[in-house]
C-alpha positions, -999 to 999 in steps of 0.1 A, spaced: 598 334 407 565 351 394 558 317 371 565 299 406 539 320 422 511 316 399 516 274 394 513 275 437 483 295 431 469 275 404 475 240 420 461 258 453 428 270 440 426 230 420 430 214 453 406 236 473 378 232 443 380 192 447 381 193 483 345 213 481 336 193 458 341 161 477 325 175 510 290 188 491 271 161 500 252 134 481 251 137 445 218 135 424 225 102 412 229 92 449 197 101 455 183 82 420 158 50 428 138 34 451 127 51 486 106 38 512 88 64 533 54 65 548 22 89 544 7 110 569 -11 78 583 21 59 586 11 34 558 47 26 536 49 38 505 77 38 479 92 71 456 109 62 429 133 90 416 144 86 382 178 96 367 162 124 345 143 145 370 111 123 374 95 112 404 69 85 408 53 70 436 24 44 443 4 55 477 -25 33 487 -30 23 450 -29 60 441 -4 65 410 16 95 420 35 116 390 60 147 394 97 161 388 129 162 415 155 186 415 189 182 438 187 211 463 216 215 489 222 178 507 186 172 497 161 165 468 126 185 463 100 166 448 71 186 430 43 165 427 17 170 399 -13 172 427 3 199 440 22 185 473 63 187 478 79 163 497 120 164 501 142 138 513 173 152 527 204 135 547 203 132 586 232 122 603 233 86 591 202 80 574 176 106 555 145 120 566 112 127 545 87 155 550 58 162 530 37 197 524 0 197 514 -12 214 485 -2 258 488 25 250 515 61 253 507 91 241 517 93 271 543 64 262 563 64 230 586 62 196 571 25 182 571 40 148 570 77 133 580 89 99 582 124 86 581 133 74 540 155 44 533 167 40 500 158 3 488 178 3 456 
């Protein structure tokens, strides 16, 4: 009965682990590729999110360089010049928002726009 006990247990514990796994949210490689969002002027722009960890984006002609990191149902861009932008889920789309150079992620956006994922 004590061998019964621990296989429920066991089996238990397996199903809860995939079920929380399941329900986490968007995986990194989700968010991996193209994104169109907009600067703080409204002018479209696309982020380009590599499988690796890099970011790029093109802004007005300006090349853009950095590094992503999954955080949560969201991603966190670092950007070499020193602005963060995230893109995160929202109900059935995602949502960017963008922080000037010495804000973080804590202090309100200095830019948001919706992000659509183009490939």
């Amino acid at each position: 009965m004590h061998t019964l006990a621990k296989a429920t247990t066991v089996v238990l514990t397996a199903l809860f682990a995939l079920a929380v796994t399941a329900c986490s949210g968007p995986t990194p490689s989700e968010y991996a590729g193209k994104w169109k969002v907009a600067d703080t002027s409204g002018t479209p722009f696309e982020i380009t999110l590599g499988d690796k960890g890099t970011a790029t984006g093109n802004r007005a002609g300006e090349a853009m360089e950095g590094s992503w990191k999954k955080d949560n149902d969201a991603v966190i861009i670092s950007w070499k010049d020193g602005w963060t932008t995230k893109i995160s889920k929202e109900g059935d789309g995602y949502k960017k928002a963008a922080w000037d150079k010495g804000l973080t992620v804590n202090d309100p956006p200095t830019n948001t726009s919706s992000a659509e994922k183009v490939n």
